[in-house]
C-alpha positions as CSV (number, residue, x, y, z in Angstrom):
1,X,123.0,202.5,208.2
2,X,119.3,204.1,208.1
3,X,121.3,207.3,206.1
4,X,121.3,208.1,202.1
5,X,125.1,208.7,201.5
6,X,125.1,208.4,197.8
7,X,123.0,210.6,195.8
8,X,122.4,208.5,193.2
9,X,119.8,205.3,194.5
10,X,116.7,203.5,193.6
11,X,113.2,204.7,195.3
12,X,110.7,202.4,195.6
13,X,107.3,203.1,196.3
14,X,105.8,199.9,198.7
15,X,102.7,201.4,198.3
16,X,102.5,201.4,194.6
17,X,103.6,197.5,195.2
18,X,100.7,197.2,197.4
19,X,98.2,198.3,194.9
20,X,99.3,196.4,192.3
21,X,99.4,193.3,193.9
22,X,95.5,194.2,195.1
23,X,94.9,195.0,191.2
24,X,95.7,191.5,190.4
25,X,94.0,189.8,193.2
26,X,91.3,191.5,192.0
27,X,91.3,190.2,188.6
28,X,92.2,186.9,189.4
29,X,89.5,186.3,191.8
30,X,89.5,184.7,195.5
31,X,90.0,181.5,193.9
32,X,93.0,181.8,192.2
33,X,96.3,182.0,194.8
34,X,99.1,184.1,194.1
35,X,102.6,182.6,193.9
36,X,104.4,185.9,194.0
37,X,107.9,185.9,192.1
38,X,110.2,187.9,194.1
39,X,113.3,186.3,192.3
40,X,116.6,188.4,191.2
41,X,116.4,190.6,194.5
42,X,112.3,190.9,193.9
43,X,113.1,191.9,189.9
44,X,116.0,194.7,191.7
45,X,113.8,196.3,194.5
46,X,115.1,194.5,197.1
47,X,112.8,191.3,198.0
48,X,113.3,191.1,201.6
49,X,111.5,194.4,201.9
50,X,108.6,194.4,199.8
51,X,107.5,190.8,201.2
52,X,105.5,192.5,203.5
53,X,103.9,194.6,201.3
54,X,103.4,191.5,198.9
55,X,101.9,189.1,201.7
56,X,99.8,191.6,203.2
57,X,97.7,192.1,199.8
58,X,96.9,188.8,198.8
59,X,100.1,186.7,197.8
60,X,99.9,182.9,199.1
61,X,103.6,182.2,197.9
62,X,106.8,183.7,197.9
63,X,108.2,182.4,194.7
64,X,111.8,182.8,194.1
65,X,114.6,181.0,191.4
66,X,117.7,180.0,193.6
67,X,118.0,178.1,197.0
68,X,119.8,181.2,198.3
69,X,117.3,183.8,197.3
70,X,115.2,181.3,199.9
71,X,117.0,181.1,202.2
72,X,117.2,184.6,202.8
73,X,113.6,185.6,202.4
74,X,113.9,182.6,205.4
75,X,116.0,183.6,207.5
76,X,114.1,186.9,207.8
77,X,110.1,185.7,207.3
78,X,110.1,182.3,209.5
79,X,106.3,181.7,208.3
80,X,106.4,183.0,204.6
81,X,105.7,180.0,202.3
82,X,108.2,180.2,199.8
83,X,108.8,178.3,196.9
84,X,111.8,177.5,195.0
85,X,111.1,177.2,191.1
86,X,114.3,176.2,189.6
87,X,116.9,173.4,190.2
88,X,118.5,172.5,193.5
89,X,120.6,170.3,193.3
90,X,120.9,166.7,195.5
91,X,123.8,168.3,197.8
92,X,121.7,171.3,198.8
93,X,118.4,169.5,199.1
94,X,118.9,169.4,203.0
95,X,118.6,173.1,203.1
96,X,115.6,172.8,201.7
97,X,114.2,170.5,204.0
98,X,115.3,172.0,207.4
99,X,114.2,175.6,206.6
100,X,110.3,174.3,205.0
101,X,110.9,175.5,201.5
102,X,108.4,174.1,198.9
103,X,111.2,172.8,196.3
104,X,110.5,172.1,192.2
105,X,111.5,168.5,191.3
106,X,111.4,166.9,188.1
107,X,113.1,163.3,189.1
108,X,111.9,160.5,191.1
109,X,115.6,160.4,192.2
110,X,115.3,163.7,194.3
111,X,111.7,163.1,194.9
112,X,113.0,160.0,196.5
113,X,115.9,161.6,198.3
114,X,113.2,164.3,200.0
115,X,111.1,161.5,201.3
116,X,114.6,160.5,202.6
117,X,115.4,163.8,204.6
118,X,112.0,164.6,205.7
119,X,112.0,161.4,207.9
120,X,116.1,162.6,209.0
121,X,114.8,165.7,209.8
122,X,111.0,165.0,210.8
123,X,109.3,166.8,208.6
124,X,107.3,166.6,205.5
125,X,108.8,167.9,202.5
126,X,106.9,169.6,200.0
127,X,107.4,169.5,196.3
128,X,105.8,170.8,193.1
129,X,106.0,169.2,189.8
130,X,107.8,171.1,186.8
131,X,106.1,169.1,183.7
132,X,107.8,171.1,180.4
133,X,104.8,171.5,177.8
134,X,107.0,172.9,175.1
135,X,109.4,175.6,176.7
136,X,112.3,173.0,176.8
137,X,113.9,174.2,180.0
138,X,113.4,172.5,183.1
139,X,111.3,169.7,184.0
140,X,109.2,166.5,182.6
141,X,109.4,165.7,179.2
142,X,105.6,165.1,178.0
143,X,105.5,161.2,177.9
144,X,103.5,158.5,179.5
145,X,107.3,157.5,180.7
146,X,107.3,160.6,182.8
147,X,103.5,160.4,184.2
148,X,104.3,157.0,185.2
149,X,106.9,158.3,187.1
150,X,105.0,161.2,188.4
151,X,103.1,158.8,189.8
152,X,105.9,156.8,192.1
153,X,106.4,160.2,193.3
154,X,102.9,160.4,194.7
155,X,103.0,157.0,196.4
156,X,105.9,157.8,198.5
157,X,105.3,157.3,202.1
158,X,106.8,161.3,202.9
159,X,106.7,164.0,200.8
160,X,103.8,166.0,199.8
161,X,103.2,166.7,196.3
162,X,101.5,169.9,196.3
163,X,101.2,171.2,192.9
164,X,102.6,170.6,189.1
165,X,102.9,173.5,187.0
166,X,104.6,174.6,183.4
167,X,105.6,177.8,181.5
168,X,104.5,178.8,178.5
169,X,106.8,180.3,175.8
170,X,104.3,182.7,174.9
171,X,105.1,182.2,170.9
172,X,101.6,182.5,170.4
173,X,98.2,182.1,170.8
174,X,98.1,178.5,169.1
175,X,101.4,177.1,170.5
176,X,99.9,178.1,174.0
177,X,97.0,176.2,173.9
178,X,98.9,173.1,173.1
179,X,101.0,173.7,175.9
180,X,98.2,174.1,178.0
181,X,96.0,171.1,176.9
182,X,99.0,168.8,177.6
183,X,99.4,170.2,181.0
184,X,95.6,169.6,181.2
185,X,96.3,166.1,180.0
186,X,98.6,165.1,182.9
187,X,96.6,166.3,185.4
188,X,93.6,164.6,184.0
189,X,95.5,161.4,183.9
190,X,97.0,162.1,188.0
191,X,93.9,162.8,189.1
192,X,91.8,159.8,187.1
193,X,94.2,157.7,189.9
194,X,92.9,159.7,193.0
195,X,96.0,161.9,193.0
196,X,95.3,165.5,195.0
197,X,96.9,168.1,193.6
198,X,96.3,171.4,195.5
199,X,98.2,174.0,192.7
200,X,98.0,173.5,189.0
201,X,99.6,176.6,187.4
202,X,100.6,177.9,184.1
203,X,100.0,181.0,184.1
204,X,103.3,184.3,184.7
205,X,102.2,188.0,184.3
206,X,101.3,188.5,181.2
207,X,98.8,185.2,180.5
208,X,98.2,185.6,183.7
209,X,95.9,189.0,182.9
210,X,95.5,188.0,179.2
211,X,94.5,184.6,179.1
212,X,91.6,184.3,182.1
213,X,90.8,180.8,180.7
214,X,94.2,179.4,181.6
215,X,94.8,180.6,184.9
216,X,93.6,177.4,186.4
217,X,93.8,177.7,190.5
218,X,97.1,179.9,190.7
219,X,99.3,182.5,188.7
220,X,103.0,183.3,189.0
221,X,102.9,187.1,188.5
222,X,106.2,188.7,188.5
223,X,106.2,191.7,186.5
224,X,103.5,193.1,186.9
225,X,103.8,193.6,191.0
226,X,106.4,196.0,190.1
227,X,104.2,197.7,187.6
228,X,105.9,196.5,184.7
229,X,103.3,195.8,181.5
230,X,103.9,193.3,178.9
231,X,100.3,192.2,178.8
232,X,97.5,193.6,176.2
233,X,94.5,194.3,178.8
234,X,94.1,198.1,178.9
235,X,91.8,197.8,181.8
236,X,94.2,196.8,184.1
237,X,96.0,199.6,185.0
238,X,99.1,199.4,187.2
239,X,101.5,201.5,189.2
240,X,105.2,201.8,188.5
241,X,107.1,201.3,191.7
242,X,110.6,202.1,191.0
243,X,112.9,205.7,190.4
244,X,116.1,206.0,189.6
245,X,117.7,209.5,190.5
246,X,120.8,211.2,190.9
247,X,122.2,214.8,191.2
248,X,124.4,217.0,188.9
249,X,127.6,217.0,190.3
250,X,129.5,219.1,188.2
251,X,128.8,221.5,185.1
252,X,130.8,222.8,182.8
253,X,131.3,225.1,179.5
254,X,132.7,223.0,176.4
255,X,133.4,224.7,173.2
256,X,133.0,223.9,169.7
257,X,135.0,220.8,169.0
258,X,135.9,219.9,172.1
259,X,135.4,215.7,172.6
260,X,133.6,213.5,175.8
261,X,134.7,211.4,177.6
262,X,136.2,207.7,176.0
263,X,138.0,207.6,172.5
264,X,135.7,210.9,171.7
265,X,133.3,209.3,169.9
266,X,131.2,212.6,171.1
267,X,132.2,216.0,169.9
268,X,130.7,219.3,170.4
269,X,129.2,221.3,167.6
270,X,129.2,224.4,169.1
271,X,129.5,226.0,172.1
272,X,127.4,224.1,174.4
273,X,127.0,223.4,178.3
274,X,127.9,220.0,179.9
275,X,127.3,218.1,183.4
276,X,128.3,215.1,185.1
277,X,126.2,213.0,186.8
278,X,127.0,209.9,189.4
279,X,126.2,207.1,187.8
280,X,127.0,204.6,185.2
281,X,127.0,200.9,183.9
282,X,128.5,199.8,187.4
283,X,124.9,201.1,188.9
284,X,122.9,198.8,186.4
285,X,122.4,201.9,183.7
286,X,122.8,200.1,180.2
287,X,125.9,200.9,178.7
288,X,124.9,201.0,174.7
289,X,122.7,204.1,175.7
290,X,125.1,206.2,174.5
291,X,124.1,208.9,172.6
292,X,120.1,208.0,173.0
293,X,119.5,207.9,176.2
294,X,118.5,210.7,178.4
295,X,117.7,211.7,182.0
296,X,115.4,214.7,183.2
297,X,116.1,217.6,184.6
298,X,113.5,220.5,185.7
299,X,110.9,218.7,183.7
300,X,113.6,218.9,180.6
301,X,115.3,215.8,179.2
302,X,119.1,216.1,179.2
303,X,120.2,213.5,176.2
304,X,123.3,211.6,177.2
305,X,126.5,211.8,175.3
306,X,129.3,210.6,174.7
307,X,130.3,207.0,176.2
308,X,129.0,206.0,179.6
309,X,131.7,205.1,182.5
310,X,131.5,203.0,185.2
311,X,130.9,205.5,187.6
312,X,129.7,208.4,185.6
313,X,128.0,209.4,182.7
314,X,127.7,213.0,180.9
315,X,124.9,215.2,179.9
316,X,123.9,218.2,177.5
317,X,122.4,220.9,179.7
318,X,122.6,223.4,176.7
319,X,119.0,223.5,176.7
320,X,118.7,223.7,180.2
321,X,121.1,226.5,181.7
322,X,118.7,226.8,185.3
323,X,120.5,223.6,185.5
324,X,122.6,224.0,189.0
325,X,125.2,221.7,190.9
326,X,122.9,219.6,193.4
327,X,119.5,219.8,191.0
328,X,117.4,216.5,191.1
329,X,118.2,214.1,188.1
330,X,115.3,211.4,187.2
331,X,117.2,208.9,185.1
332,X,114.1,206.3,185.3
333,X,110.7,208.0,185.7
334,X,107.0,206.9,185.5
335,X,106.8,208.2,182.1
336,X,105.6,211.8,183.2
337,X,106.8,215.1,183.4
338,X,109.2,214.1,180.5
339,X,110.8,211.4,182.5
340,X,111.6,207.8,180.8
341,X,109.7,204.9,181.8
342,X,111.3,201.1,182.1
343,X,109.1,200.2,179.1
344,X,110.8,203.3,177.5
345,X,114.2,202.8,178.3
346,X,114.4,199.2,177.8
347,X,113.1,199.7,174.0
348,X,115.9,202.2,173.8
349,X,118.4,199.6,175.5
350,X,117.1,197.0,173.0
351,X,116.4,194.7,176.2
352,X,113.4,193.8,177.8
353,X,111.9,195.9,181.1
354,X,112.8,192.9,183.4
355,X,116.2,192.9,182.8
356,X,116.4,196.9,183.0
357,X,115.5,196.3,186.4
358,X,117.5,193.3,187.5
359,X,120.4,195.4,186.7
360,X,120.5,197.5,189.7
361,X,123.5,196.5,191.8
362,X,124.6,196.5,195.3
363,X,125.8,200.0,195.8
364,X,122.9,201.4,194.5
365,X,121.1,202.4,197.6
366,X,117.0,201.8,197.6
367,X,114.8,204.2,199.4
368,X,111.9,202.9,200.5
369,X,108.4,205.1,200.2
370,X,105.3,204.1,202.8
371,X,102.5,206.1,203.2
372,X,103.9,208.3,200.9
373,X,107.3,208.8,203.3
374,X,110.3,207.2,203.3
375,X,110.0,204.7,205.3
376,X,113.4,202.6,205.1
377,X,116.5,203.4,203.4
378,X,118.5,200.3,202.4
379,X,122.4,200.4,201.8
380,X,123.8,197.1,201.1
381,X,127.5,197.9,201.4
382,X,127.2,199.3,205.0
């Protein structure tokens, strides 16, 4: 349905997305690629609809967590490269094959079993290598064991090993650089052997912009195409793509003493004015912002009180009586006009601005803004 029906929904502006990812093209350079991570619904904006937006200006890869967040950036973008960073496992690896998704391995046993399918199937899997420089998540423990193996991997008859990459832990500027120089150190060693290896990355959004010297020949930016800044470099400035707004839906007079919603743990004061608003934890909207969060209304900021629902939440208008039935709430702004920012909100959450974002959920419609317009409006339930 190409209709709003809720009031309360995410806007995203595509074009804000489209600058960004230009920014960071920009400072990267022409020889860096772009594995863009579009993961956990494109970090809650919906990543099925800002692909285009992110292939258009200068992404090489669509980079995504699951085998199911691939497949359905697939089964709508037939040429998209997209590459799968975490674990699939054995059972699923045929998906993987038939629908030419670029898969993380970290065994010879599934590199093996690739090379397997790609000849069922006629086709040439790819793969990248996960080597684990110190994050202790996924992939190759740093050994010569492992670059042994790394090396059967190379010297099977179908698959096509097209990059290794790691993560930092970003614990510091010293613990980096040894994760970096062992990464350095396997690809020295592969490539002493004649091995080709067309991506070496280390490198998410935030060493991505403050660490030039380890971007080697591709980045995984993730945050930052959403506007999201965790990195130091004041000169790159970036865009906020996402609002969250509602409208008041219903306003009322409390007097002195009178409690708010759940167990009461708010109380009034004094005499004081009171609206509801259309959204709650169910939406994505942290629930432990109780009495310190706040939305804005006319330019004012209503706090929040009182214990947040599922569905609703309530606010002090005392200090805004223009407030009307049907006035525009911002709950997450760009940081002007007294609005809260994700950076801002997540510090009050306690959390961290990517999962602020990730929280959104599937009845919370997104708007789509193009040419400063809406250009798509998204409901997932309908």
């Amino acid at each position: 349905m190409n209709q709003l029906i809720r009031d309360t929904y995410v806007e995203i502006n595509l074009d804000n997305i489209a600058y960004n990812m230009q920014k960071i093209k920009d400072v990267v350079g022409e020889n860096v690629a772009i594995a863009a991570v579009v993961k956990a619904n494109g970090y809650g904006h919906g990543a099925v609809d800002l692909a285009p937006a992110i292939m258009e200006n200068g992404a090489d890869y669509l980079a995504v967590a699951t085998l199911s967040e691939a497949l359905e950036l697939r089964n709508h973008y037939s040429d998209y490269n997209i590459f799968i960073m975490g674990y699939t496992p054995d059972e699923y690896l045929e998906h993987v094959v038939k629908n030419n998704i670029t898969q993380t391995i970290f065994s010879l046993r599934q590199a093996e079993l690739l090379n397997i399918l790609g000849k069922k199937y006629n086709k040439i899997p790819k793969v990248q290598i996960k080597y684990d420089t110190g994050f202790n998540r996924l992939g190759y423990r740093d050994c010569q064991e492992s670059i042994d193996e790394i090396n059967q991997i190379f010297d099977l008859d179908n698959l096509e090993v097209e990059g290794i990459f790691s993560h930092f832990a970003l614990a510091g500027k010293e613990e980096d650089d040894i994760q970096y120089k062992k990464l350095m150190n396997v690809i020295e060693q592969l490539e002493s052997k004649g091995r080709t290896i067309k991506y070496k990355h280390i490198c998410d959004s935030i060493s991505g912009i403050d660490y030039p010297q380890y971007r080697l020949n591709m980045i995984r930016p993730g945050a930052i195409i959403y506007g999201l800044k965790s990195y130091k470099d004041d000169s790159v400035v970036l865009k906020q793509a996402l609002t969250f707004k509602t409208k008041i839906y219903h306003i009322k007079t409390l007097e002195k003493g009178e409690g708010v919603s759940y167990d009461y743990l708010w109380k009034s004061d004094k005499k004081c004015i009171v609206g509801t608003l259309p959204f709650g934890y169910a939406d994505g909207y942290p629930r432990n912002m109780r009495d310190k969060g706040f939305v804005t209304i006319h330019g004012k900021k209503a706090p929040i009180i009182g214990v947040i629902c599922m569905d609703q939440c309530m606010v002090d208008l005392t200090d805004i009586p223009e407030a009307r039935v049907g006035d525009e709430v911002v709950i997450y702004g760009d940081g002007t006009g007294n609005t809260a920012d994700i950076q801002e909100i997540s510090l009050l959450a306690g959390t961290n601005k990517n999962e602020i974002v990730c929280r959104f959920t599937r009845r919370t419609p997104r708007v789509y803004i193009k040419d400063g317009k809406i250009y798509k409006i998204l409901n997932y339930l309908l």
